[in-house]
N, C-alpha and C positions, 0 to 999 in steps of 0.2 A: 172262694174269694181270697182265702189267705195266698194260695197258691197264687192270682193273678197279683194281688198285692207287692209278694216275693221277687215276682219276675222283672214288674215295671222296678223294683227297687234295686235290682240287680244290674237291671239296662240303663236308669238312672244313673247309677255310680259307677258303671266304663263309662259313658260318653259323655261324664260329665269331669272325670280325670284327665288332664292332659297329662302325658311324657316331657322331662325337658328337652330330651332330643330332637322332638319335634320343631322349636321354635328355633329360625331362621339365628346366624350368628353374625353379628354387624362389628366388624371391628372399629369403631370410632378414633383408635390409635395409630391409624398406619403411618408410617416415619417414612419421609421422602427428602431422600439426600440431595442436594444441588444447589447451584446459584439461583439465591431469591432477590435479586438486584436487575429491576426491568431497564439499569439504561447498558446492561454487558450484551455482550453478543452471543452470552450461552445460556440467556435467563430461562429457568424451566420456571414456569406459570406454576406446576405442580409439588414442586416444594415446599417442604414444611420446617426444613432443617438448613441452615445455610449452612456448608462444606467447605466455606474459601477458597471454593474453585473459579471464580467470575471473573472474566475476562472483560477487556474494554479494548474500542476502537483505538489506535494509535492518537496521539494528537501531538506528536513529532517527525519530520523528515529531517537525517541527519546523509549527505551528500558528501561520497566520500573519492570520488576518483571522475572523472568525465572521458569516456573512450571514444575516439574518432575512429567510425569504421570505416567513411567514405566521404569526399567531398568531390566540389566540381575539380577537374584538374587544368581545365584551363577559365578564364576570364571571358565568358561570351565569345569564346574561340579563339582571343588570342591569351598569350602566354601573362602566368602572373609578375611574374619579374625576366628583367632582362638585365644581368649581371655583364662582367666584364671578358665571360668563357663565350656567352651566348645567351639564350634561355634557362633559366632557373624554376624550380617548383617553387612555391608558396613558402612564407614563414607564418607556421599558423600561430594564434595564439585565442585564447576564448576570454571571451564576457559573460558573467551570470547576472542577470539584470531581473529586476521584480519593480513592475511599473516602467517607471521612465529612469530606475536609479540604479546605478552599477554597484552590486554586491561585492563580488570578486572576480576578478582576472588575473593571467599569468601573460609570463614570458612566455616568447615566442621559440618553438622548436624548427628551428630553420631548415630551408629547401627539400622537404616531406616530398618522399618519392613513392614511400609506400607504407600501407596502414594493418594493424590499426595503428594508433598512435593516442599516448593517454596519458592525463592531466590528473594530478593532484597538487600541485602549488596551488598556495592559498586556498586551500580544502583540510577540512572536513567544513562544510556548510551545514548549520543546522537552524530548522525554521519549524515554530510554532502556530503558521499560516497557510495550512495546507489546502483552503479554499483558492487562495492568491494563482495566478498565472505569472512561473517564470519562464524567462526566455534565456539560451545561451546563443549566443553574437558569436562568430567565429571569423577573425580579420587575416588577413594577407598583410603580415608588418614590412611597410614599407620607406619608415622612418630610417634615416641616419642623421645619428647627431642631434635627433631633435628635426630633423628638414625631413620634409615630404609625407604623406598622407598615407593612412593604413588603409587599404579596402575590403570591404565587407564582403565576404568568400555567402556566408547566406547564416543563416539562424533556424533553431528549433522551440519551439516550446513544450510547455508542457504543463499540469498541477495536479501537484500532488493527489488530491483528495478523487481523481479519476482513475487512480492505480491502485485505491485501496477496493480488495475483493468483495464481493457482497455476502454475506453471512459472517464475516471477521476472521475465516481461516484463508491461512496460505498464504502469506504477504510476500509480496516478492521483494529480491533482494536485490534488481536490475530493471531499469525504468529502459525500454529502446522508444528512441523519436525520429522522427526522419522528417524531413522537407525538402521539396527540389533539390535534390541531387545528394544532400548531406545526411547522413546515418552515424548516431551517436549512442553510445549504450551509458547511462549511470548509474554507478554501483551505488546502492546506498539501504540503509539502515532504520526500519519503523522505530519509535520509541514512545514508550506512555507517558 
C-alpha cells in the first residue's frame, strides 16, 4: 500500500504543478501610433496614441489664374466683331459670379486669335463656400466709350466641393470645365 500511496502522490504533484511557460501571454499594452480624431481623413480606429499626424478636408478654394483653352470663334456663324479692317476676333474678358452676383472680372484681351489665353486680374479669389455653384461668364466686349453692349461668348461652371477627391488624398491643383464650345482650365490652391 505504501508503494500505491507513493505513486498517486507522485502523479499528484506533476499534474498538479503548472510550468509558467505554459500560460498564454496577452500583452494588454500594445501602443498604436496614429490619428485618433474621427472627423480627419486618416483617422485609424486602432490608435492608442495620437502622433499629430491627422489630416483634414480642405474648407478653402483659393483661385488663382483662369486659362481659356477654347471658345466659339464665331457668333452662331457670323463674326464677333466687325472693325473698320473687316472682321475681327472677339475681346474676351470673364465674369466670376456665385449666385446672381459678380465676384470678379477683368479687362478685356482684345481680337484673340488664338489660345490659350489666361486671366489673373482681379485674382487670387478665395472662398470658404465650397458647397456654392460658381459660374465664369465669358463676354465679347463690345463697348466703346461706354456705347454698345458686350455679348455673351458662353459660361462654365463649376463647385468646388465636386473636385475634392474621395479619401482626402491628391487634391488637384487644376479644376478643367467646358460647356458648348468653351474649355477653361483653373489653377487654384486647397487650403485648411
Amino acid at each position: 500500500m505504501k508503494k500505491t500511496l507513493l505513486v498517486l502522490t507522485i502523479t499528484a504533484l506533476i499534474f498538479s504543478c503548472k510550468k509558467e511557460d505554459d500560460a498564454p501571454t496577452i500583452n494588454t499594452s500594445t501602443k498604436v501610433e496614429g490619428c485618433m480624431d474621427s472627423l480627419a481623413t486618416n483617422h485609424n480606429p486602432e490608435a492608442t496614441i495620437d502622433d499629430g499626424s491627422c489630416e483634414y478636408p480642405p474648407s478653402v478654394l483659393k483661385l488663382s489664374s483662369i486659362t481659356i483653352n477654347a471658345i466659339p470663334m464665331t457668333n452662331n456663324g457670323s463674326n464677333w466683331d466687325v472693325g473698320i479692317l473687316g472682321s475681327e476676333n472677339p475681346d474676351v474678358f470673364y465674369v466670376l459670379k456665385q449666385g446672381n452676383g459678380d465676384i470678379s472680372s477683368s479687362s478685356s484681351q482684345n481680337n484673340i486669335s488664338s489660345f490659350p489665353i489666361s486671366f489673373t486680374e482681379n485674382l487670387p479669389y478665395t472662398t470658404n463656400n465650397l458647397s456654392q455653384e460658381y459660374t465664369i461668364e465669358l463676354y465679347d466686349n463690345d463697348q466703346i466709350a461706354g456705347v454698345g453692349e458686350n455679348e455673351l461668348i458662353g459660361s462654365c461652371s463649376f463647385t468646388p466641393n465636386d473636385h475634392i477627391p474621395t479619401g482626402g488624398n491628391g487634391y488637384p491643383t487644376e479644376i478643367n470645365i467646358q460647356s458648348a464650345g468653351i474649355d477653361m482650365t483653373l489653377a487654384i490652391e486647397w487650403l485648411p
